[in-house]
PASEBA-1860 file (N, C-alpha, C; in nm, 3 decimals):
! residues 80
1> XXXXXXXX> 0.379/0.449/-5.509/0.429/0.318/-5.546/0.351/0.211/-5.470 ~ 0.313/0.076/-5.539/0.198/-0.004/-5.470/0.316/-0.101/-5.428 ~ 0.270/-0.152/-5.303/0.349/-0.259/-5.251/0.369/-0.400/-5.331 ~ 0.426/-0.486/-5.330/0.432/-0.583/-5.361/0.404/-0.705/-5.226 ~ 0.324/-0.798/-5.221/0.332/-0.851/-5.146/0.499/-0.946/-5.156 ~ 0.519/-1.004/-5.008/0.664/-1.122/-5.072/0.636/-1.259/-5.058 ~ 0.691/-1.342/-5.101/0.659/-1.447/-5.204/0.636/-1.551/-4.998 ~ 0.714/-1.544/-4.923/0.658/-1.621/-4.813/0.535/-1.553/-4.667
9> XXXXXXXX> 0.450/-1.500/-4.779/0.329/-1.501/-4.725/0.232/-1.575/-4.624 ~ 0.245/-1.696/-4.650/0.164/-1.780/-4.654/0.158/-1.793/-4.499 ~ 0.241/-1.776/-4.424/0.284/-1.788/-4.265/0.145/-1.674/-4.217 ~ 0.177/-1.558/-4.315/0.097/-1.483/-4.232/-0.066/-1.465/-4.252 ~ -0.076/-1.562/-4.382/-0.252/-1.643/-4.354/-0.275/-1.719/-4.186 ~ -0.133/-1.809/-4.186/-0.204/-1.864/-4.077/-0.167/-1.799/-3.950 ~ -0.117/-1.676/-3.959/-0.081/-1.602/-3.858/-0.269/-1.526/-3.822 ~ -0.290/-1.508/-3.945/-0.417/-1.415/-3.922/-0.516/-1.501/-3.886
17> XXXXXXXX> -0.518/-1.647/-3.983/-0.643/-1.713/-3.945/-0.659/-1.799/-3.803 ~ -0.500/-1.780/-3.704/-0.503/-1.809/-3.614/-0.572/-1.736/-3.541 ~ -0.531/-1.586/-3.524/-0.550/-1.471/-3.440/-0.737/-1.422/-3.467 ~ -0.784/-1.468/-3.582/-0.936/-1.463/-3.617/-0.997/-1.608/-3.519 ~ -0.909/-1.670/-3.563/-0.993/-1.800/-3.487/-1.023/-1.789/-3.310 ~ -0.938/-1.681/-3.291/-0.892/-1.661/-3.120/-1.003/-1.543/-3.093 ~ -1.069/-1.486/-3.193/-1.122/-1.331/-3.182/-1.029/-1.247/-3.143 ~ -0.880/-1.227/-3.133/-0.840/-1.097/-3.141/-0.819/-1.001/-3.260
25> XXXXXXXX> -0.763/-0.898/-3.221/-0.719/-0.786/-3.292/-0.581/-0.789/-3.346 ~ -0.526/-0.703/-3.469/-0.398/-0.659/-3.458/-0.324/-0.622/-3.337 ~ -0.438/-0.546/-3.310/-0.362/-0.506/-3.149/-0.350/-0.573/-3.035 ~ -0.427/-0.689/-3.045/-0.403/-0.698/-2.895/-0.297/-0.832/-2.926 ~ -0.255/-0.883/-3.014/-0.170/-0.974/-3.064/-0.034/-0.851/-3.071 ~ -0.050/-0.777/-3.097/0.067/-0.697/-3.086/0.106/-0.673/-2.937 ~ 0.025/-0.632/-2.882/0.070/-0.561/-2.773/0.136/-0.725/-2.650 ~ 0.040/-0.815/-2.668/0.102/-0.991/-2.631/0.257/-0.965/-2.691
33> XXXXXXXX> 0.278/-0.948/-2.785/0.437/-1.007/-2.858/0.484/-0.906/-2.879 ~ 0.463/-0.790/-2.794/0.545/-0.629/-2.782/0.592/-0.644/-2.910 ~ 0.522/-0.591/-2.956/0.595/-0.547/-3.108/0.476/-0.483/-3.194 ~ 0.533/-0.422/-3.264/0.437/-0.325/-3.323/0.312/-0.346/-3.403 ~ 0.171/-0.303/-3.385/0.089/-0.312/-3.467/0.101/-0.299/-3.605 ~ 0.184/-0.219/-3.683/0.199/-0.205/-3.854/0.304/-0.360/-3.811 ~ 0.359/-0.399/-3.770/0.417/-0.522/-3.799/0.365/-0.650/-3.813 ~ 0.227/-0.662/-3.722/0.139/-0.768/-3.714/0.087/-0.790/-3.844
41> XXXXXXXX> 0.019/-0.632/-3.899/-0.057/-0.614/-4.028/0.014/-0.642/-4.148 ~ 0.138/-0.578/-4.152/0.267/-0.594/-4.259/0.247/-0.757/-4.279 ~ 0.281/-0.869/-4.225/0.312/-0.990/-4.213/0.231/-1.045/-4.220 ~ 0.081/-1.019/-4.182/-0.060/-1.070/-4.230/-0.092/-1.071/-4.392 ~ -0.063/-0.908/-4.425/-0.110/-0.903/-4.555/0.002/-0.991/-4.658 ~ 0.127/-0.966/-4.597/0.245/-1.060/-4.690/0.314/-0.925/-4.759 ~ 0.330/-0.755/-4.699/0.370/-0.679/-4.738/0.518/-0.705/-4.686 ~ 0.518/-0.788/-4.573/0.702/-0.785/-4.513/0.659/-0.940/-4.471
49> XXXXXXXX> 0.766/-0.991/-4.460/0.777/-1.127/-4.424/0.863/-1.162/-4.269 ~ 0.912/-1.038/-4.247/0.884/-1.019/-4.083/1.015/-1.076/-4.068 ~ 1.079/-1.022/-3.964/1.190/-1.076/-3.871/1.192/-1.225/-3.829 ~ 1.271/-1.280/-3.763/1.228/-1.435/-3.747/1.182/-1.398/-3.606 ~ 1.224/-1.334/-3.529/1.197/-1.301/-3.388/1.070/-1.273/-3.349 ~ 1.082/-1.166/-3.451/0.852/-1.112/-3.443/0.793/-1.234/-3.499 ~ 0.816/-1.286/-3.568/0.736/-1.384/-3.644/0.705/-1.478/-3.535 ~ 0.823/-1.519/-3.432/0.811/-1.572/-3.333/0.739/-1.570/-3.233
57> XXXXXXXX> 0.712/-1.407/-3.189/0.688/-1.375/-3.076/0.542/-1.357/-3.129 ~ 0.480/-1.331/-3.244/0.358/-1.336/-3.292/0.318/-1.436/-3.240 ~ 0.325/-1.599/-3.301/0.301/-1.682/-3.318/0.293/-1.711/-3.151 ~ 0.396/-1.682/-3.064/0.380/-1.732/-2.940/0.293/-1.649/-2.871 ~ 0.236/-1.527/-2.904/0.126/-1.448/-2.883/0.032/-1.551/-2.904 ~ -0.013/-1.597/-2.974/-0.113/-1.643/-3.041/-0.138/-1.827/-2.994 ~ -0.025/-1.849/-2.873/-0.072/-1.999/-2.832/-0.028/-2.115/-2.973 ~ 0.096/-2.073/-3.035/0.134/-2.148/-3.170/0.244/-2.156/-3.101
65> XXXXXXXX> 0.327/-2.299/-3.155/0.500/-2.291/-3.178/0.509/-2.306/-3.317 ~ 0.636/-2.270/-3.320/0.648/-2.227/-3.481/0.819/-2.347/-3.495 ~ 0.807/-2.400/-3.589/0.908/-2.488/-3.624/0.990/-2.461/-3.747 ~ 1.114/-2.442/-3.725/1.228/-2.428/-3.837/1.277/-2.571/-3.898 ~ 1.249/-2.576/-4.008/1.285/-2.720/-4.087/1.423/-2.671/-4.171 ~ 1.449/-2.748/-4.253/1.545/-2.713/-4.318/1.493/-2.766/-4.490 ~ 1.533/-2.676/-4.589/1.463/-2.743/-4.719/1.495/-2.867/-4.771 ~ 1.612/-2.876/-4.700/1.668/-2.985/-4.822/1.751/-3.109/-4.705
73> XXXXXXXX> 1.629/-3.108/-4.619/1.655/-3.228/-4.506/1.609/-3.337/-4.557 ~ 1.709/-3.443/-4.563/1.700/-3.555/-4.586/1.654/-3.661/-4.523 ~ 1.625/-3.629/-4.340/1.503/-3.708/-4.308/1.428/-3.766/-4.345 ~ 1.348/-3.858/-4.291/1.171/-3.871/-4.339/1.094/-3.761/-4.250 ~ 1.177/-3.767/-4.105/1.056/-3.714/-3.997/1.062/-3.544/-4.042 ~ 1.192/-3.493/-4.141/1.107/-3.350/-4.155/1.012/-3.362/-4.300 ~ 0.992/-3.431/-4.357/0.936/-3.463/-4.480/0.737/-3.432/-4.430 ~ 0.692/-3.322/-4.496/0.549/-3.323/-4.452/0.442/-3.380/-4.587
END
C-alpha cells in the first residue's frame, strides 16, 4: 500500500529546507530534538504531520520558533 502524503505538509518543506540550509542530517536534527529519525523523515516528506511536540522540538533543533495562530483570528496582527 503507497502512502499518502497529508494535506499539512508544507511545515515540513520548511522543516527540511531549514535543516539543508544548516547542512545537517536527519540524524543529527533528530538526535538535537531526541526523537526519532523515521520521525524527522516522516514529517519532511509530509507522510505524518507529526505530533505538535516533535514538530516543536524539531524546529527548536533547528534554531526556529514555531508559532500557533488560530484560523479564524480576527486580529490584524495574526493576519499574514
Amino acid at each position: 500500500m503507497k502512502s499518502k502524503r497529508v494535506k499539512s505538509s508544507w511545515y515540513g518543506e520548511v522543516m527540511r529546507d531549514l535543516r539543508l540550509s544548516r547542512g545537517l542530517t536527519q540524524s543529527d536534527v533528530a538526535r538535537v530534538a531526541k526523537v526519532d529519525v523515521d520521525t524527522v523523515g516522516r514529517i519532511e516528506t509530509g507522510l505524518s504531520s507529526g505530533r505538535f511536540d516533535f514538530v516543536e522540538k524539531i524546529f527548536n533543533a533547528l534554531d526556529h520558533d514555531i508559532e500557533v495562530v488560530p484560523i479564524d483570528a480576527k486580529s490584524e496582527s495574526y493576519k499574514r
